[in-house]
TIBA-490844 format. One record per residue: residue number from 1; x, y, z of N, C-alpha, C, CB in turn. Coordinates in steps of 0.02 Angstrom, whole numbers. Glycine has a CB too. Layout:
<recs>
(rec NUM (X Y Z) (X Y Z) (X Y Z) (X Y Z))
...
</recs>
This chain:
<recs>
(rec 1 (-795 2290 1392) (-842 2239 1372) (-842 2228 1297) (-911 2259 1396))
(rec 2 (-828 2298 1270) (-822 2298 1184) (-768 2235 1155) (-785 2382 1156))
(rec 3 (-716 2250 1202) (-650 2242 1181) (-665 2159 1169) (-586 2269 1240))
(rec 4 (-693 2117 1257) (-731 2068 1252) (-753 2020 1199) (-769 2089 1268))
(rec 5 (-808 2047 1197) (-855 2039 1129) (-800 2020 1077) (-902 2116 1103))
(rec 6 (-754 2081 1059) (-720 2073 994) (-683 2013 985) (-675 2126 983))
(rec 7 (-654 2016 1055) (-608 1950 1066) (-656 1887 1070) (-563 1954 1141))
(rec 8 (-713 1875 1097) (-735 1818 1100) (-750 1789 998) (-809 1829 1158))
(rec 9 (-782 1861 982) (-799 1844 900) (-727 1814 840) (-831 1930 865))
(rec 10 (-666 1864 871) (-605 1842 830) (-599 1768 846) (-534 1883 849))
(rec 11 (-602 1753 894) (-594 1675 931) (-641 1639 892) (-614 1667 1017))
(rec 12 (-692 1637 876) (-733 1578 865) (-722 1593 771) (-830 1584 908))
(rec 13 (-718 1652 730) (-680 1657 676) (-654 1632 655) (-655 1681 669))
(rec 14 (-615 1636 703) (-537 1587 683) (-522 1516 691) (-479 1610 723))
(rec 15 (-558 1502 763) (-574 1432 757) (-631 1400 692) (-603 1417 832))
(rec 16 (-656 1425 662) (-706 1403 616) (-656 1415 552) (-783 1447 619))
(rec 17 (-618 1440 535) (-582 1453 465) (-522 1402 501) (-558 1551 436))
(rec 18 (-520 1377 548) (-451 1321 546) (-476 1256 541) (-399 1320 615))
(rec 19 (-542 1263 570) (-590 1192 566) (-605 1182 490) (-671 1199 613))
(rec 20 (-637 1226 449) (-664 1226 379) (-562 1213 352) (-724 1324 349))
(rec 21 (-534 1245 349) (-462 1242 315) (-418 1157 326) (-411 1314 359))
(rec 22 (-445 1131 378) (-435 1067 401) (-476 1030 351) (-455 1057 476))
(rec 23 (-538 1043 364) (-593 991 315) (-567 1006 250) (-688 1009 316))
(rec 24 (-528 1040 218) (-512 1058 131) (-465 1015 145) (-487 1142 91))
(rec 25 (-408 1011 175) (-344 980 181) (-364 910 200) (-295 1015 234))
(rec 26 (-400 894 231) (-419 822 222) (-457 782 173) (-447 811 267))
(rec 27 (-489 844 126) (-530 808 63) (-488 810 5) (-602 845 41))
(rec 28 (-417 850 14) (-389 870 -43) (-342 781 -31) (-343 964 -41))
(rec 29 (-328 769 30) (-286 718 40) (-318 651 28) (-260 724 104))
(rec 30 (-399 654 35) (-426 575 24) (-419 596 -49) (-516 543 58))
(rec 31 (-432 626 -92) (-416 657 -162) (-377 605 -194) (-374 728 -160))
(rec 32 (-323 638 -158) (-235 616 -190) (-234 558 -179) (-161 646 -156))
(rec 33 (-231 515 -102) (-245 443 -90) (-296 416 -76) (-217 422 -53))
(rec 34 (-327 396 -133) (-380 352 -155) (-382 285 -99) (-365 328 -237))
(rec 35 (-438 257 -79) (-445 239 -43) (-508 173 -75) (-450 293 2))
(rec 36 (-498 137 -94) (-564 82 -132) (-530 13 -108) (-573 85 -241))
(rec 37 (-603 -37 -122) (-615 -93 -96) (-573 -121 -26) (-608 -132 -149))
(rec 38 (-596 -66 30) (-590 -87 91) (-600 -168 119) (-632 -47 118))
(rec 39 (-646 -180 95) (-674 -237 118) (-644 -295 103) (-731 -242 99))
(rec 40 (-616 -287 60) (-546 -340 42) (-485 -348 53) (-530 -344 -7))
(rec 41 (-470 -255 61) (-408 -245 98) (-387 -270 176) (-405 -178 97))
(rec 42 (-464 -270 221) (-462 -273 265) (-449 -366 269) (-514 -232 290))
(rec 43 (-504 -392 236) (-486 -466 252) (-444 -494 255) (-500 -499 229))
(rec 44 (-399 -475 178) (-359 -518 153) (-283 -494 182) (-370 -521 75))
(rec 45 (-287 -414 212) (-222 -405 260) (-233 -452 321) (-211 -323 290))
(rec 46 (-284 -469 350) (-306 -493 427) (-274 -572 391) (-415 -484 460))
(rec 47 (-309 -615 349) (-295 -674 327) (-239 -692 321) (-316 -684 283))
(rec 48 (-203 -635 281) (-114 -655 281) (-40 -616 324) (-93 -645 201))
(rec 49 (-77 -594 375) (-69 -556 429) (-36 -512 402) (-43 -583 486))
(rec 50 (-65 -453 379) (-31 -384 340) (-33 -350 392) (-67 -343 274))
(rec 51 (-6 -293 377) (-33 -242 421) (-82 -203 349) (40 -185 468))
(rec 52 (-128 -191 349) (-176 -171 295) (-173 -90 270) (-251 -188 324))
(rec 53 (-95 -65 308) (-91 7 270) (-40 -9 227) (-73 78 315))
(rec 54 (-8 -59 234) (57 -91 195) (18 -75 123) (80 -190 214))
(rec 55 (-33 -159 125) (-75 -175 73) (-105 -112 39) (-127 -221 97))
(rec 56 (-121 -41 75) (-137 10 23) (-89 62 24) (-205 39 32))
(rec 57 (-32 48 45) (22 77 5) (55 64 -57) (62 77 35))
(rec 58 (59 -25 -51) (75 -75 -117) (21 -39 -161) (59 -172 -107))
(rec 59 (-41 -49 -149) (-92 -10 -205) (-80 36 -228) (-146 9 -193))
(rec 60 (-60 71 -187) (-69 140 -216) (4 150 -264) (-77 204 -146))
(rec 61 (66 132 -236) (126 124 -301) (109 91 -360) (189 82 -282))
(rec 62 (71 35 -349) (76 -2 -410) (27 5 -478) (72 -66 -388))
(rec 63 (-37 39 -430) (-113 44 -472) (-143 125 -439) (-182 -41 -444))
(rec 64 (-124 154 -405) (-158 210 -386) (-237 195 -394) (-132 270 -428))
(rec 65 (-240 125 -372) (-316 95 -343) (-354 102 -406) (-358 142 -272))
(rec 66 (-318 117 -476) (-375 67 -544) (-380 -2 -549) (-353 75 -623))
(rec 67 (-417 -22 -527) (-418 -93 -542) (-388 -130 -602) (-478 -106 -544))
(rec 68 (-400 -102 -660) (-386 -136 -740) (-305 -97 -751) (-462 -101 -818))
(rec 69 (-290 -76 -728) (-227 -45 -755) (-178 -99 -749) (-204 22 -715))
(rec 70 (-137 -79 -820) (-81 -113 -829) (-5 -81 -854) (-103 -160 -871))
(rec 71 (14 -127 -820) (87 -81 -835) (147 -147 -872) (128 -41 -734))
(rec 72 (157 -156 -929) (213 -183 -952) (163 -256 -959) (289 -176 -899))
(rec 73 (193 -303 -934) (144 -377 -898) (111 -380 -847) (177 -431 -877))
(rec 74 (115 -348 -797) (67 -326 -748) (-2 -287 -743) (96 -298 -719))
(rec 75 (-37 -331 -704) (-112 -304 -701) (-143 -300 -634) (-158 -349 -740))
(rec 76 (-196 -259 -634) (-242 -240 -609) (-222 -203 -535) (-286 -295 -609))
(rec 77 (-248 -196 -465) (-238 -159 -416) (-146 -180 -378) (-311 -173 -367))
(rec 78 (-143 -226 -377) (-77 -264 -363) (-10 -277 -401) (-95 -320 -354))
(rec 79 (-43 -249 -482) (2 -276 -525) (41 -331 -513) (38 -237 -539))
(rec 80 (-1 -387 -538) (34 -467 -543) (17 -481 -616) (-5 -535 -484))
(rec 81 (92 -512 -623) (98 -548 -687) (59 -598 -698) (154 -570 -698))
(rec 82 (38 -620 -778) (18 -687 -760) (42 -753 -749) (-12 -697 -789))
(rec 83 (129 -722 -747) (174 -787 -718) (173 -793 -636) (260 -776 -741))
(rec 84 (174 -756 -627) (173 -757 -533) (97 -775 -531) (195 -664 -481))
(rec 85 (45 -724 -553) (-21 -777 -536) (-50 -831 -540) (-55 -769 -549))
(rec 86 (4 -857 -582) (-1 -945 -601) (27 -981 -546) (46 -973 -672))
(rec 87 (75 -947 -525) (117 -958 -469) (90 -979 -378) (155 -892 -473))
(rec 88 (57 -917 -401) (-5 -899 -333) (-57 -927 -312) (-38 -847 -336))
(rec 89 (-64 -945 -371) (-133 -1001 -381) (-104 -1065 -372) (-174 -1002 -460))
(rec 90 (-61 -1091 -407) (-34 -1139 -388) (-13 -1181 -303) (8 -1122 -422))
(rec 91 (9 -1110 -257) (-8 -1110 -204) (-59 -1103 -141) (15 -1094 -207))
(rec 92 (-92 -1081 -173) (-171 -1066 -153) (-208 -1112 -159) (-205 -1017 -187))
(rec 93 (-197 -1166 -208) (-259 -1211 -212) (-321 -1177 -278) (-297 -1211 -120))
(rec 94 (-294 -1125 -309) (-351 -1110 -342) (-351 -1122 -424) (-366 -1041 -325))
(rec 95 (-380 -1119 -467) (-382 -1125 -535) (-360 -1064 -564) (-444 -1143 -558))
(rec 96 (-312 -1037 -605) (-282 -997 -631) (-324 -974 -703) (-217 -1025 -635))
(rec 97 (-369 -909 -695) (-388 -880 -756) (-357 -816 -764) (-457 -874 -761))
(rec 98 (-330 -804 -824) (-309 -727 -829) (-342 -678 -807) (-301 -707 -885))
(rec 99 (-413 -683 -822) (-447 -611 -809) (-462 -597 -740) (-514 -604 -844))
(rec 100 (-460 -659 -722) (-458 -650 -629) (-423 -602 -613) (-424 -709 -583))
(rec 101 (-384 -573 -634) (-306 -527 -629) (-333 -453 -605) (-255 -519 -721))
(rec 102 (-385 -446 -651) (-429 -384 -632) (-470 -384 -594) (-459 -360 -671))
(rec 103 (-496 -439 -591) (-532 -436 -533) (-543 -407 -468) (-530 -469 -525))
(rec 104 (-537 -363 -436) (-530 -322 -354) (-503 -358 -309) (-595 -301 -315))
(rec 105 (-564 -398 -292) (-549 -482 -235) (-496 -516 -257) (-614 -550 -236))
(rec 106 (-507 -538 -294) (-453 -605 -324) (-380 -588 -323) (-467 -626 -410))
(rec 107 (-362 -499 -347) (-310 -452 -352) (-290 -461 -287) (-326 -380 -373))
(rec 108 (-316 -428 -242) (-303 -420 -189) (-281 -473 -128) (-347 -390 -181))
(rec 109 (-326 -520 -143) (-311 -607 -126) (-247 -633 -137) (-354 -656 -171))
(rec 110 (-236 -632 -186) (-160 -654 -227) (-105 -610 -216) (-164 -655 -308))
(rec 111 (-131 -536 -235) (-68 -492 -206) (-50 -515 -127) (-91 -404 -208))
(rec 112 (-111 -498 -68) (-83 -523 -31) (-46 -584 18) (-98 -504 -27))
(rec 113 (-76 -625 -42) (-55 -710 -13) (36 -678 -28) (-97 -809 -87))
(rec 114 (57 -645 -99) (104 -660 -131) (157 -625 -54) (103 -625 -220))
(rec 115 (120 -562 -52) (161 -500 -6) (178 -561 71) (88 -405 18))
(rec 116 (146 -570 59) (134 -604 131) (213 -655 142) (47 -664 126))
(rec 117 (205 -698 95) (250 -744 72) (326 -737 65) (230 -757 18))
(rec 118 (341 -669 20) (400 -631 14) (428 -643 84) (388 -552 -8))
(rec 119 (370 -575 148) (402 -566 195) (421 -614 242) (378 -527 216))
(rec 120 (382 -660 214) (417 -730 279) (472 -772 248) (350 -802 306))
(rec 121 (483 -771 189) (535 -793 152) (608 -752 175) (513 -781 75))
(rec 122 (593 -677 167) (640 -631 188) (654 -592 263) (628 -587 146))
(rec 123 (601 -618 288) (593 -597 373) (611 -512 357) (666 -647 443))
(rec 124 (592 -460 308) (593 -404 331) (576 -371 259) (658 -388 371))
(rec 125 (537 -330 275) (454 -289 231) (491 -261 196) (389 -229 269))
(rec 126 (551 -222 201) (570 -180 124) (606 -232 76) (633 -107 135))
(rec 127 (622 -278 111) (686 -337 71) (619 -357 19) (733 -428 137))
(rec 128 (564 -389 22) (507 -404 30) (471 -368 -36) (486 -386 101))
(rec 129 (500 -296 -21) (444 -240 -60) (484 -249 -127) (436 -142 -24))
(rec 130 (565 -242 -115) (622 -257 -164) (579 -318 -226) (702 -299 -111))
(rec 131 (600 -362 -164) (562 -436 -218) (499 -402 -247) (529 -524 -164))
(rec 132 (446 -396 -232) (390 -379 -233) (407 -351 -318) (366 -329 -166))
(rec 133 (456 -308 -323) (441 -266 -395) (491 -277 -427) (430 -191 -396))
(rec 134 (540 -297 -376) (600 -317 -442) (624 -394 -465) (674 -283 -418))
(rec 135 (573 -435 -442) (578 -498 -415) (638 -547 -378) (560 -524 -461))
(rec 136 (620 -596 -348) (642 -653 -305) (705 -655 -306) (619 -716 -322))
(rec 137 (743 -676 -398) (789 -698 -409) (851 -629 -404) (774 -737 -471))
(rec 138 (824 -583 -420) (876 -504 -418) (887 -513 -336) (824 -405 -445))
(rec 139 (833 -499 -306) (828 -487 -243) (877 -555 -203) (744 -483 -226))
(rec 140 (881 -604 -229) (927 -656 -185) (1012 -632 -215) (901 -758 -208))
(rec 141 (1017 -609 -262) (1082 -614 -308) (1123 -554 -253) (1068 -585 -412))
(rec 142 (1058 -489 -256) (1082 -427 -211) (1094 -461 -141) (1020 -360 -205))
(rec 143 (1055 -496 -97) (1082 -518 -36) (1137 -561 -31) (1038 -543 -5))
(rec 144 (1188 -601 -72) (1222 -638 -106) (1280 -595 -120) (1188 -664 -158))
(rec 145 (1276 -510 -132) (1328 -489 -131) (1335 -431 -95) (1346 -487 -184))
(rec 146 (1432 -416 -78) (1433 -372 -17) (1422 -307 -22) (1488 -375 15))
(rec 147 (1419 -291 -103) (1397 -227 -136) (1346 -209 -109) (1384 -227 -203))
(rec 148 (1291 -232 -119) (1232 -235 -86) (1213 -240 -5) (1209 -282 -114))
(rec 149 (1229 -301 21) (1213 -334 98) (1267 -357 128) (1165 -394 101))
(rec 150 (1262 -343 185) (1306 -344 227) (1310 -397 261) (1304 -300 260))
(rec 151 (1255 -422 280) (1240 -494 335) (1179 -531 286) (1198 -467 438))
(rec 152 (1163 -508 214) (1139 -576 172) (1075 -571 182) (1165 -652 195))
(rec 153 (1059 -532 221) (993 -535 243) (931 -452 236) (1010 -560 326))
(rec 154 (979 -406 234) (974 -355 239) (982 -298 159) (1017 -353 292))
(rec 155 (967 -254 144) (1004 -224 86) (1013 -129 100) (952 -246 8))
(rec 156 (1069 -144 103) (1109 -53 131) (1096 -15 53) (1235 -55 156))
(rec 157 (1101 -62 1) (1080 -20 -83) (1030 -80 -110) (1166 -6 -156))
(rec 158 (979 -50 -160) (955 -77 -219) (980 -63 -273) (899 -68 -226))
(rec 159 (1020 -105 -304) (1051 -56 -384) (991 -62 -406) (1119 -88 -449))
(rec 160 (920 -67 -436) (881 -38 -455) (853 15 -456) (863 -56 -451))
(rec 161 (860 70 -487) (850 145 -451) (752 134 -451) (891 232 -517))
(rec 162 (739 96 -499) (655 90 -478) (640 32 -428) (603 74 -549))
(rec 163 (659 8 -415) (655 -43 -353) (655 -20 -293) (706 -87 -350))
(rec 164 (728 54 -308) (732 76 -230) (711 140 -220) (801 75 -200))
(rec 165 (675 166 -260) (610 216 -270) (535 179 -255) (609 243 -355))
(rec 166 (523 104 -289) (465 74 -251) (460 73 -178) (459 9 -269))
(rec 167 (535 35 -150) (512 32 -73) (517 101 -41) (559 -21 -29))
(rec 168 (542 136 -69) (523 214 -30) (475 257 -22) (550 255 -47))
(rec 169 (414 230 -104) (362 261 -107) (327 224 -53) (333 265 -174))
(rec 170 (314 141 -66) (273 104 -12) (272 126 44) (288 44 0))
(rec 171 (323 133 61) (326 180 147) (297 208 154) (367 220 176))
(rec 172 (327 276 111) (284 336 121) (209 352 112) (308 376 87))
(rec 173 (194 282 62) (131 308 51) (96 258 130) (96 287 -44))
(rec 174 (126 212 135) (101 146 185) (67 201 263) (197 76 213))
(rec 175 (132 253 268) (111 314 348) (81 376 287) (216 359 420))
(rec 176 (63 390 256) (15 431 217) (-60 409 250) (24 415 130))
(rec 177 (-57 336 212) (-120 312 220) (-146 282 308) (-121 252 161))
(rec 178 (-98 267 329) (-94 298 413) (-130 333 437) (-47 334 432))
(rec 179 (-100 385 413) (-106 479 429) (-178 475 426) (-69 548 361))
(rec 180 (-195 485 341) (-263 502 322) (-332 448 374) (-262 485 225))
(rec 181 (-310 406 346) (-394 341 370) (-379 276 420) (-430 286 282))
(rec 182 (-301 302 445) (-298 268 515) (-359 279 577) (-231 294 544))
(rec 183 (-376 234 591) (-433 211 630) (-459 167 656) (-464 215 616))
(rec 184 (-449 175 741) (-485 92 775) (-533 91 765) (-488 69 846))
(rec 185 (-597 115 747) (-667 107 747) (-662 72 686) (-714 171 751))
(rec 186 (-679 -6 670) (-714 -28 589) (-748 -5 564) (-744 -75 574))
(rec 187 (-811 24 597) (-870 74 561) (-843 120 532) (-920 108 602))
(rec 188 (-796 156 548) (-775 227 534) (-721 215 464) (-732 265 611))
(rec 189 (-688 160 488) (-631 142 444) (-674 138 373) (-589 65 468))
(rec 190 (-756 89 372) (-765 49 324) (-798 126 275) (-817 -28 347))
(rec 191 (-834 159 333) (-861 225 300) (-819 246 258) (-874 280 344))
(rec 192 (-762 260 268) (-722 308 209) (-721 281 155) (-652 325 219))
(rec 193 (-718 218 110) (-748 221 49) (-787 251 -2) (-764 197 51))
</recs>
């Protein structure tokens, strides 16, 4: 009966230090991938038919979800230039202000009108992610040659070694963010903010 006992207590022990060791490993991971302005992510993937872990994988390569950050000419969560956002706007129907750029919504709006656009231009998400950071005109030159693509459509190399480090991070981070706050419930999804 001793023996019992012992065994029933090691059991629930151990289940409680794998349950608590789980909850660290999942706070250490919302940690690392930041997770902000859901509420935009969600729309504006649904609006320009994303899949909306894409859209916070793009985030997370480009801005690790600071809004104001800039890198080179690029700004805010999406990093868009203010030549492409002139661009974006131009297509959108909207009035083009710089500071809009930082903006969360507006970022996110434009990034994903832009993402959106790529992939139907290119019918396929890494060709897409290519453009996305190394822009339009590289990205047509590489499908254009056999170094690169094979059927013109496709790319077997990026000679950009940061181009073809972007679309590898997007991925990875795109089933990261999967992993972590994948979820059919909206309530549950919107909670993690």
């Amino acid at each position: 009966m001793k023996r019992l006992i012992r065994f029933v207590l090691l059991t629930v022990v151990v289940i409680l230090g794998i349950v608590a060791l789980k909850s660290c490993i999942d706070t250490i991971n919302r940690m690392r991938y930041p997770l902000r302005h859901v509420e935009y992510i969600d729309k504006y993937s649904k609006e320009y038919g994303l899949d909306r872990y894409l859209v916070m994988g793009v985030i997370k390569a480009e801005s690790n979800y600071i809004h104001d950050a800039h890198s080179g000419v690029a700004r805010g969560l999406m990093q868009i230039t203010d030549d492409t956002a002139k661009w974006i706007a131009g297509k959108m129907g909207l009035e083009f202000k710089a500071d809009d750029i930082e903006d969360p919504e507006t970022n996110i709006k434009m990034g994903c009108f832009y993402l959106s656009y790529l992939i139907a231009y290119y019918k396929n998400i890494d060709v897409a992610l290519a453009a996305y950071n190394g822009g339009m005109g590289n990205v047509d030159k590489w499908l254009a040659n056999k170094k690169y693509s094979a059927d013109g459509k496709t790319l077997f190399k990026i000679p950009f070694a940061e181009t073809e480090k972007y679309v590898e991070r997007v991925n990875k981070y795109m089933k990261i963010y999967k992993k972590i706050y994948g979820s059919s419930d909206r309530a549950s999804f919107f909670a993690l903010e």
